[in-house]
C-alpha positions as CSV (number, residue, x, y, z in Angstrom):
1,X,28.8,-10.1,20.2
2,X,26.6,-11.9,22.5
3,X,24.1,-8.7,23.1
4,X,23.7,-8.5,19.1
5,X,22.6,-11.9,18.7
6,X,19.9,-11.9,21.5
7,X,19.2,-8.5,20.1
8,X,18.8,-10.3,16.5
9,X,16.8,-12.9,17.8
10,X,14.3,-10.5,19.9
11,X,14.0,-8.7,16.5
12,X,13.0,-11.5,14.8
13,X,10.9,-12.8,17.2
14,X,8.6,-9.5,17.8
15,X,8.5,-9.6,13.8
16,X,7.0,-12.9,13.8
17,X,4.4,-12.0,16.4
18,X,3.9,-8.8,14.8
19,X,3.2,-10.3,12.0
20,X,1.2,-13.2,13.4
21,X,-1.3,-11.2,15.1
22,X,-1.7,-8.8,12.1
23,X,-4.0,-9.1,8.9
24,X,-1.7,-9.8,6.0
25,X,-2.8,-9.7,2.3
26,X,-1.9,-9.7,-1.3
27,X,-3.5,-6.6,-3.1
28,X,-3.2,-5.7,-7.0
29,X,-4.6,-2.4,-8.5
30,X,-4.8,-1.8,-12.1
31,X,-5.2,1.8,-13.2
32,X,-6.6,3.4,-16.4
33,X,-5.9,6.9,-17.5
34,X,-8.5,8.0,-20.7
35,X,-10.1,11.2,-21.9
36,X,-13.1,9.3,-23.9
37,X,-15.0,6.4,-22.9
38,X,-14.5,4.7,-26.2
39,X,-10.6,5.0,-26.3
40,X,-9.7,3.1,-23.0
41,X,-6.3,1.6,-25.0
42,X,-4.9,-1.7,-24.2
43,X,-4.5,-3.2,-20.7
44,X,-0.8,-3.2,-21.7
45,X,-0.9,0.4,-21.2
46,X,-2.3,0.9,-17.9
47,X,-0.7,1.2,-14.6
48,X,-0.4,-1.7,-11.9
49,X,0.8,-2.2,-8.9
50,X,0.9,-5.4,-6.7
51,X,1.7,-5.3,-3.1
52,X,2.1,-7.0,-0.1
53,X,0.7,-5.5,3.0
54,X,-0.5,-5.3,6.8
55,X,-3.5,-3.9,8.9
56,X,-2.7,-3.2,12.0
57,X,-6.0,-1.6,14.6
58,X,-6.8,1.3,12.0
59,X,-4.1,1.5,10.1
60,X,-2.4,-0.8,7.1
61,X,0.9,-0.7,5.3
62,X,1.7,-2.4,1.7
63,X,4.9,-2.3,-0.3
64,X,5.1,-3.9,-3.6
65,X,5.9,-3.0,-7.9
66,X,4.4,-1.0,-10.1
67,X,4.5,-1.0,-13.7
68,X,2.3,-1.8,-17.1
69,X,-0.2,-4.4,-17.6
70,X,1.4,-7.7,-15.7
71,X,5.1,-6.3,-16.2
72,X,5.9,-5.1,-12.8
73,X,9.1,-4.0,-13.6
74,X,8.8,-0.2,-13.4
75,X,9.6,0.4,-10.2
76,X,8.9,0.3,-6.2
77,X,5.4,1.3,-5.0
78,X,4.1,1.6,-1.3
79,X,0.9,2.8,0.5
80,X,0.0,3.4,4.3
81,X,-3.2,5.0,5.6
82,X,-5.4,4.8,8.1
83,X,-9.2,5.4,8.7
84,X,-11.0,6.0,12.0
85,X,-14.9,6.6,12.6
86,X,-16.1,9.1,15.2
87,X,-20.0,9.4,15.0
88,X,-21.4,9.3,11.7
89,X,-18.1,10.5,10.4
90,X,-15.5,8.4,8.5
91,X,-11.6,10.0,8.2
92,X,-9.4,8.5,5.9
93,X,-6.2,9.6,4.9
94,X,-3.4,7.6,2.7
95,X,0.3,8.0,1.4
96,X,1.0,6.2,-1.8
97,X,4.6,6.8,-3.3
98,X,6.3,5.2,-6.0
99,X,10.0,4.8,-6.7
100,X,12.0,5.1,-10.5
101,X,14.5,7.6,-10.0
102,X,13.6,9.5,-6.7
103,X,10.5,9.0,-4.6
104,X,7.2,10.7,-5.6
105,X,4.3,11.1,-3.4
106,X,0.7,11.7,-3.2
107,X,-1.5,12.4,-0.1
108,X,-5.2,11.4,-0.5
109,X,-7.6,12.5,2.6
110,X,-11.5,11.8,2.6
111,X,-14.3,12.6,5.2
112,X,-17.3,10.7,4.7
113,X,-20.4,11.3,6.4
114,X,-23.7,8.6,6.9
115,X,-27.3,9.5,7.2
């Protein structure tokens, strides 16, 4: 019983530096599906999501809800990615998944290049 305590405590306590030496943020996103410009609906209708996350070097992590306008009662949502410059050349590459029922996914990758 002993070893799971100190093993709770050394847990904790490489979360709290983890965290301490990370960036931390608050994010929202509001997204708008439409076919004509003049038909964008109400903001009741769109998508948001509002997430808590971490950047870490390169890469960042946020988990948060999803759902319409300022309800965020639809669901679970979460994003990771990561982006690295070689050169003139930017890769970036994220996961962002949302949770009702089951999980669904989507992979987004970009390669940008500078002049």
């Amino acid at each position: 019983m002993n070893t799971l305590k100190t093993s709770m405590i050394a847990l904790v306590a490489l979360f709290i530096s983890a965290t301490a030496s990370a960036d931390s943020y608050v994010v929202y996103e509001n997204d708008v599906a439409f076919d004509k410009f003049d038909s964008l609906g109400s903001f009741d209708d769109t998508r948001s999501d509002i997430r808590i996350g971490t950047s870490v070097g390169n890469g960042y992590v946020e988990l948060g809800k999803f759902g319409n306008g300022f309800n965020f009662d639809a669901g679970t949502s979460a994003e990771a990615g990561v982006q690295k410059s070689v050169g003139n050349f930017t890769f970036k590459a994220k996961v962002e998944s949302f949770h009702v029922d089951d999980w669904s996914h989507k992979l987004e990758t970009n390669v940008k290049y500078k002049f």
